[in-house]
C-alpha positions in Angstrom: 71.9 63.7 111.5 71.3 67.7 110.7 74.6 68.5 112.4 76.6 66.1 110.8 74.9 67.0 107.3 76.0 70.6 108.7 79.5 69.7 109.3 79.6 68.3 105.6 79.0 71.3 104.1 81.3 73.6 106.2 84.0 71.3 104.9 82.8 71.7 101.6 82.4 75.9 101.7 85.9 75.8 102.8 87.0 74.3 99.1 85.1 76.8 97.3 88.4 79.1 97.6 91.1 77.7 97.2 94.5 79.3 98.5 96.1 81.1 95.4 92.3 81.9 94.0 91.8 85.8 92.9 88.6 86.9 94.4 87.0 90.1 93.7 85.4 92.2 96.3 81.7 93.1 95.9 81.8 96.9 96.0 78.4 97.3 97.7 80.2 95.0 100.3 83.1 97.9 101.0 82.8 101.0 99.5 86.8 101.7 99.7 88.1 98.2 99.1 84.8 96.8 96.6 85.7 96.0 93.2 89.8 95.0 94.3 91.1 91.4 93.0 92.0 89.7 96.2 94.6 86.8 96.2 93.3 83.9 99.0 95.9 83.2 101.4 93.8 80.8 103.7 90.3 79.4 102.6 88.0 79.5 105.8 84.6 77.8 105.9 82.9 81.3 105.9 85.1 82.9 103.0 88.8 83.8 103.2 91.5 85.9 104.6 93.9 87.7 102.0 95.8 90.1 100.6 96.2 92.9 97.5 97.9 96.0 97.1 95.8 99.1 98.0 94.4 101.1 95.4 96.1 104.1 96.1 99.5 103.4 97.6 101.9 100.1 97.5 101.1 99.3 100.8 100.2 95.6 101.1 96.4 94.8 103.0 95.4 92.1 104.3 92.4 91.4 104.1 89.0 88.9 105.3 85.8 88.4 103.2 83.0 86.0 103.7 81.7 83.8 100.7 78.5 85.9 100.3 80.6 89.7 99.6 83.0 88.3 97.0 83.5 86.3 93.4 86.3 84.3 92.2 87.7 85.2 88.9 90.5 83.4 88.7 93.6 82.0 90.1 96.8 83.1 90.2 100.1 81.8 88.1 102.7 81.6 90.4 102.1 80.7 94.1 104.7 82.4 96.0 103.1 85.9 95.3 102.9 88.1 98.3 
């Protein structure tokens, strides 16, 4: 019973993010990448892996952050970004 109540909310963690959600990183979290808006590129059940443009060059990261280091604020408008 516990591990199938388990398994229930895995799957539900995972819809949290949703892929084309903007998630910003907690700075306290990473003190070189906190405080960047991160596009979600594939919701996991412990947060998401990602992407944004580096704060001090063009060059694309990609990036992975669990559920507890970051907050969604918003979604993106078109869905073939990145």
């Amino acid at each position: 019973m516990i591990v199938q109540d388990f398994e229930k909310i895995r799957k539900n963690l995972s819809q949290i993010w949703k892929k084309g959600d903007i998630v910003q990183i907690n700075p306290r979290h990473d003190p070189i990448f906190g405080g960047c808006l991160m596009i979600v590129d594939e919701p996991k059940t412990w947060g998401a892996i990602g992407h944004f443009r580096s704060p001090d060059d063009e060059d694309l990261i990609h990036y992975r952050v669990s559920i507890n280091n970051a907050v969604k604020v918003g979604r993106v408008i078109h869905e073939n970004l990145g």
